[in-house]
N, C-alpha and C positions, 0 to 999 in steps of 0.2 A: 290222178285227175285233179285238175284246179277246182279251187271254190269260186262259187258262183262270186262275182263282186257283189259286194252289201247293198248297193240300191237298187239293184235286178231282184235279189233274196228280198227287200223288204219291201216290194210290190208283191212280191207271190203271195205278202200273209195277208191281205186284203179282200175282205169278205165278198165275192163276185155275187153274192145275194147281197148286198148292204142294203136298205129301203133309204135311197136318196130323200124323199122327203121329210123323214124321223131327221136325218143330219143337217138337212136345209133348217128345220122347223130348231132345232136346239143351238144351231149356230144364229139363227137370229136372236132368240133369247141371248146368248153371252153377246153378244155384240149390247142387245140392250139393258145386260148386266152391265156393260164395262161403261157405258153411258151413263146408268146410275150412279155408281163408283165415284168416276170422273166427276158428275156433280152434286155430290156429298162431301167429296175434297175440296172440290172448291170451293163450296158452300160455306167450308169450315175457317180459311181463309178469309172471306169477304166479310164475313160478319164479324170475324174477331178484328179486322183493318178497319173498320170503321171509324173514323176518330169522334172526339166528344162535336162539334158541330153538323158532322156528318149525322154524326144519330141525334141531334138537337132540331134539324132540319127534317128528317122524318119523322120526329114524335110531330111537330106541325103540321106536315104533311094531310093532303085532303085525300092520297091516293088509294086504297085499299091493301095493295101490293106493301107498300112502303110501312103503312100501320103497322102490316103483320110483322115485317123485320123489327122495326120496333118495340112489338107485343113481345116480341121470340128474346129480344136482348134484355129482354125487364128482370129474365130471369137467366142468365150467359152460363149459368153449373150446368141445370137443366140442358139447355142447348147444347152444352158439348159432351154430354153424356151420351144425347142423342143421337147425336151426330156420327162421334165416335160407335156406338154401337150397329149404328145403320150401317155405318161403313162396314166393319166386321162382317157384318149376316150381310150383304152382297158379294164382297169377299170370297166367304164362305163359300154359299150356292156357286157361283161361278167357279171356281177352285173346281169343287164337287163335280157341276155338269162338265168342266173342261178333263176330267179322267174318265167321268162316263163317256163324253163324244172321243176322244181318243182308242180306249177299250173298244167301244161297237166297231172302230171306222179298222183297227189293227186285231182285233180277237184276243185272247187268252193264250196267245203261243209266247216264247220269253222273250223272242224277238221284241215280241209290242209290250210287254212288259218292262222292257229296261227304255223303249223307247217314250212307254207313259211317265215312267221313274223322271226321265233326262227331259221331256218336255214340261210336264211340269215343275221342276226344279229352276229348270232357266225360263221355258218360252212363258209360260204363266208369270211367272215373277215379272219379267222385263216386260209382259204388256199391262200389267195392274201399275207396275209403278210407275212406265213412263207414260202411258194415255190415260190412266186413270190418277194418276196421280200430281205428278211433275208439269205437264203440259195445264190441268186446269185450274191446278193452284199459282202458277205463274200468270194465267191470264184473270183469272180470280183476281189477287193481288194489282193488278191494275186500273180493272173495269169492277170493283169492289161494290156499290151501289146494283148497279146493273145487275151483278152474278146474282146479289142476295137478293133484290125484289124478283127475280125471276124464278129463284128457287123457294122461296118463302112460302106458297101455298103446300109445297109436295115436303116443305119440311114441316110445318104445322102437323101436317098428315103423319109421321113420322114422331111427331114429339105427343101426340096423341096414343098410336098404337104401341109403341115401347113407354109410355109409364111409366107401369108398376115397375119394369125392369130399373129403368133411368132414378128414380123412387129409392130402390134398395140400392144399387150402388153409390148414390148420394148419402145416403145413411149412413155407410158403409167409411163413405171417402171424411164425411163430415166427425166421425168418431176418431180416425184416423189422426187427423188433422187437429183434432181439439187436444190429443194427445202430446202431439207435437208443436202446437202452439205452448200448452204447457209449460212445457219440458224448454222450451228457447226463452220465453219470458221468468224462468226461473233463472237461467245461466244469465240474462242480460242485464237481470235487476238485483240479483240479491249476489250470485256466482263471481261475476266479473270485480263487483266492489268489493268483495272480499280478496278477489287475486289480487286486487290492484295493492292491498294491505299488506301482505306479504309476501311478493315480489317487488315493490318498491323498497329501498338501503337508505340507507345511511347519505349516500350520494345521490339521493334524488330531495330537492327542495319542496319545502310548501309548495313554493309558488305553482311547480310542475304536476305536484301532485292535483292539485285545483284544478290543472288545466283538463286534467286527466279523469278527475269525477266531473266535471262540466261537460266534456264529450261523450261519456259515459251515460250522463242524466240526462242531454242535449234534447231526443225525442220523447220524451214523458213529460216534457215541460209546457203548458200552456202561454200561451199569450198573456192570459190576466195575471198571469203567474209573473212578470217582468216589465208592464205597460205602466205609464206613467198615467196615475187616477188623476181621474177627471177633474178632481178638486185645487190639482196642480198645473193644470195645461196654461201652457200660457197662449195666448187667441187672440184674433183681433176682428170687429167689427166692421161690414161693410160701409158703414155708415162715414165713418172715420175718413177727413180731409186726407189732405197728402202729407202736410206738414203735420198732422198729428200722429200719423202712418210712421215718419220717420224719426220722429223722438221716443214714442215705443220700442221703436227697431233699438233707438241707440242705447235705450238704456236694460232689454234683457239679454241681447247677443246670441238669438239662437240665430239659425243659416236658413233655416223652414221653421214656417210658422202656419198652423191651421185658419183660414179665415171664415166666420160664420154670420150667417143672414138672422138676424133679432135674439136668437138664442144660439147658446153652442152647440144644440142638439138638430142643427142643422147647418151640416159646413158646406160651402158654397167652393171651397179648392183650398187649394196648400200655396202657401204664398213663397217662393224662393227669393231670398234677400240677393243674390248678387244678380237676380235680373233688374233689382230697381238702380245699380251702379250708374248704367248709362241716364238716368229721368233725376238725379238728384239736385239736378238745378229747378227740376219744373214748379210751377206754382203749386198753389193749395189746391185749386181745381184738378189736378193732372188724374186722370183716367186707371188708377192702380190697379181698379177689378179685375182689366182686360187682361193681366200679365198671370193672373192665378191656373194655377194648374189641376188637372182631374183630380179629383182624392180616392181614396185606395180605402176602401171599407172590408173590416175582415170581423170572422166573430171573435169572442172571447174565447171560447172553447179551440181554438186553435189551436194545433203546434209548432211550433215556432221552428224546427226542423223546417216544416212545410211552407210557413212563413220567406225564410232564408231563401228556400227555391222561389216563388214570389217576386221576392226582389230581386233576385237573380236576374229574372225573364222577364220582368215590368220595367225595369232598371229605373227603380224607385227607392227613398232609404226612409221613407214614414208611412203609417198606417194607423186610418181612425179605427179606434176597437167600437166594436157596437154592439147591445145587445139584440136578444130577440126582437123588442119593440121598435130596433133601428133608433136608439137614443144612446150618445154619444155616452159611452164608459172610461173613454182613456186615449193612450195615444201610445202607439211604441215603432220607435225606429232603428236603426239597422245597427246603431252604435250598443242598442239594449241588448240586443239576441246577442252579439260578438260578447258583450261582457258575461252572460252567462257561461264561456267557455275560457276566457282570460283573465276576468274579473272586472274590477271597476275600472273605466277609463275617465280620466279627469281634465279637462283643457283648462285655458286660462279664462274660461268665461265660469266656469264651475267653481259651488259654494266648498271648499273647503272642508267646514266642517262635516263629520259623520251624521249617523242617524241614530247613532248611539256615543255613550261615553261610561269608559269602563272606571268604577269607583273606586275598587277595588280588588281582593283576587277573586272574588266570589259574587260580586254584585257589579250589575250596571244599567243606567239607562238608556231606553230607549223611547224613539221617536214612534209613537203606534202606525205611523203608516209605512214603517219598515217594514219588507216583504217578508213573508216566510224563507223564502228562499235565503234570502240575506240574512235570515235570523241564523239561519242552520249552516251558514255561512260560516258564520265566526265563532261558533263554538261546533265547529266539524262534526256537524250531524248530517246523515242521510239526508237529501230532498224529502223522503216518505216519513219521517220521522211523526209531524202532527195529520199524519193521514184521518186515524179516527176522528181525530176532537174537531181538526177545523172545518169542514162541512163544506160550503163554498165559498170561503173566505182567503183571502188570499195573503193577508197582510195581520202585522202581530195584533194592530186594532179589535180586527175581523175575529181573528183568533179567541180573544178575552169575549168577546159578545159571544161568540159559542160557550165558550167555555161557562160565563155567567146564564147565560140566557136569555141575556138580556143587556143594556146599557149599564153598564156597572158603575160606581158613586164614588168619591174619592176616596183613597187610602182603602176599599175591600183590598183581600188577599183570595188570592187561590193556588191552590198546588196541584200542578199536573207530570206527573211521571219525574224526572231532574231537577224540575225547574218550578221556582215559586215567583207567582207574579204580583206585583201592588199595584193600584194605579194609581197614578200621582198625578194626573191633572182631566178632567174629561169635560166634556162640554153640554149641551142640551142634546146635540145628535151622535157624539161621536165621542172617541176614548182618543187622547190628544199621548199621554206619556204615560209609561211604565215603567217600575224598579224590577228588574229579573236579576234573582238568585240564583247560580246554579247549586245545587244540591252534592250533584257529584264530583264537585270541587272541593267543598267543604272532605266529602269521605277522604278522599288524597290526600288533602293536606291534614286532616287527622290520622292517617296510616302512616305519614311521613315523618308529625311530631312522636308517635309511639317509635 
């Protein structure tokens, strides 16, 4: 005798007592599982596509709706702890009730067994990921705004009840992570510059090698750390005729120049010399203000990494440094950052001389407002090298005031770690020149005459 065909057998195992409304009643709950689902995906989408105006736009906002997305992204770990776990535990239940409404509707025969196995392997799967998933984070991703103030109250609700949960795995993620932050800023700062020491020959040059600790030290490096101080900028005055405008131009030769209203601690734009080419016939009267361009204000605590991108996307090549009170620190443009990674670039408007001069094998002067960076420059020391001593000094000047404690007198001495420093000339506010020893030049060259 033939077998029954299999969709004839798998009607018979059908519970002819089923209670239709038990199956109505749990079929609607997954249906408004799978709706939840669907926007907690989405939700998870639209909040993170937000860009920085988007949510600048709703931190203003009078709306209520819009505050709370706002309120939600103040803290975005939080939020997608939440998010993510909310998803999960709907997930979950749904999963769960979609084997019990299968079970009740097929019984405990194997038949419905392998048929609960095979439906939820595939039919669950293919409907969480394509309606609950796929379909709202593609419309999510579009209508971004929209999705989140819609969903913002029921997530509130949601970042409230899972907590302590959201809480402990934040704990959890944030040990993690501090681990492994660790562990990478060890390799990048102290690891890498050691590879770079012995894996570099014979056949690899100074020059290379600089380029090579410059890329290296590239994002640790501040702004103040490279900007030309303020006691050096060269500026020009709004006040200033056309014709006095133009014999300033002629005799420092830079390309941009900052121009400032009464003081320099308020620059009114950046003056680009080859826009005044076409006006060089006009009179003393001629209008120059109108030609200045927006100025670019950044802090000093900046990195100069971040700087680079900046100019990248402003397509700008200066920037006034400023500090917290918004009073002008310095100036650094695009040719500064580049030589941190190449070295010094020199045009034919540029002074020649160094900021130092070497006396001998073991001694030389320098210029105190020679930077750190450039100090540890020329005698191949780490960037980190005066981390303890210099404080937030930027430059060797800066340096000796920490180091003294004070404005130091002519001719003191002090020795720090290698290096013994004299001062040779200082003024009423500032340390002008210093004699640096190195220390462990002296050791070498006595280990060499033994």
């Amino acid at each position: 005798m033939e077998a029954d065909p299999f969709p004839i057998h798998l009607l018979t195992v059908i519970d002819p007592n089923l209670p239709l409304s038990s199956v109505f009643f749990i079929g609607i709950i997954l249906i408004a599982l799978l709706f939840l689902s669907a926007l907690l995906a989405g939700s998870e989408v639209a909040f993170f596509s937000l860009n920085a105006d988007q949510r600048a736009a709703l931190r203003d906002s009078d709306n209520p709706a819009e505050k709370a997305v706002s309120l939600l992204l103040d803290k975005p770990q939080q939020l997608l702890a939440t998010l993510l776990i909310a998803i999960n535990f709907v997930n979950i239940i749904f999963i769960t009730l979609s084997n019990y409404l299968t079970e009740m509707i097929l019984g405990p025969q194997s038949v419905g067994t392998l048929v609960v196995t095979l439906f939820l392997l595939f039919g669950v799967t293919f409907i969480i990921t394509f309606f609950g998933e796929l379909i709202p984070k593609v419309w999510a991703q579009q209508n971004n705004i929209r999705f989140a103030t819609f969903s913002a109250t029921l997530i509130q609700f949601f970042n409230v009840v899972f907590t302590p949960l959201s809480r402990s795995l934040l704990a959890i993620s944030n040990l993690i992570e501090k681990r492994i932050e660790k562990k990478s800023y060890t390799l990048t700062a102290h690891e890498l510059n050691h590879a770079l020491e012995i894996t570099t020959d014979e056949n690899t040059t100074e020059q290379e090698k600089d380029i090579l600790r410059g890329i290296l030290n590239f994002g640790n490096t501040s702004v103040k750390s490279v900007m030309k101080a303020r006691r050096d900028i060269v500026a020009f005055d709004t006040e200033m005729d056309f014709h006095e405008l133009m014999d300033k131009i002629n005799k420092n030769g830079y390309s941009r120049v900052p121009v400032f209203k009464e003081t320099i601690d308020k620059i009114e734009g950046i003056l680009y010399i080859k826009d005044l080419l076409v006006h060089v016939e006009e009179d003393e009267k001629f209008d120059w203000i109108s030609l200045l361009h927006q100025p670019f204000f950044v802090p000093e605590n900046k990195k100069i990494d971040d700087l680079l991108y900046d100019f990248q996307e402003k397509r700008v090549h200066m920037a006034v440094v400023v500090n917290e009170y918004g009073e002008t620190e310095g100036l650094v443009t695009m040719e500064d950052i580049i030589e941190e990674i190449v070295g010094e670039i020199n045009d034919e408007f540029d002074d020649e001389t160094a900021d130092y001069k070497r006396l001998d094998e073991q001694n030389y002067l320098f210029e105190a407002k020679t930077s750190l960076n450039d100090f540890c420059r020329v005698f191949d020391l780490d960037v980190v090298y005066f981390e303890k001593a210099k404080g937030e000094s930027e430059t060797l000047g800066g340096l000796m005031i920490e180091l003294f404690g004070r404005i130091p007198n002519s001719g003191e001495e002090m020795a720090w770690e290698d290096f013994e420093f004299k001062i040779q000339s200082v003024d009423a506010r500032r340390v002008k020149k210093v004699k640096v020893t190195n220390k462990k030049n002296d050791t070498l060259t006595a280990e060499n005459d033994n």
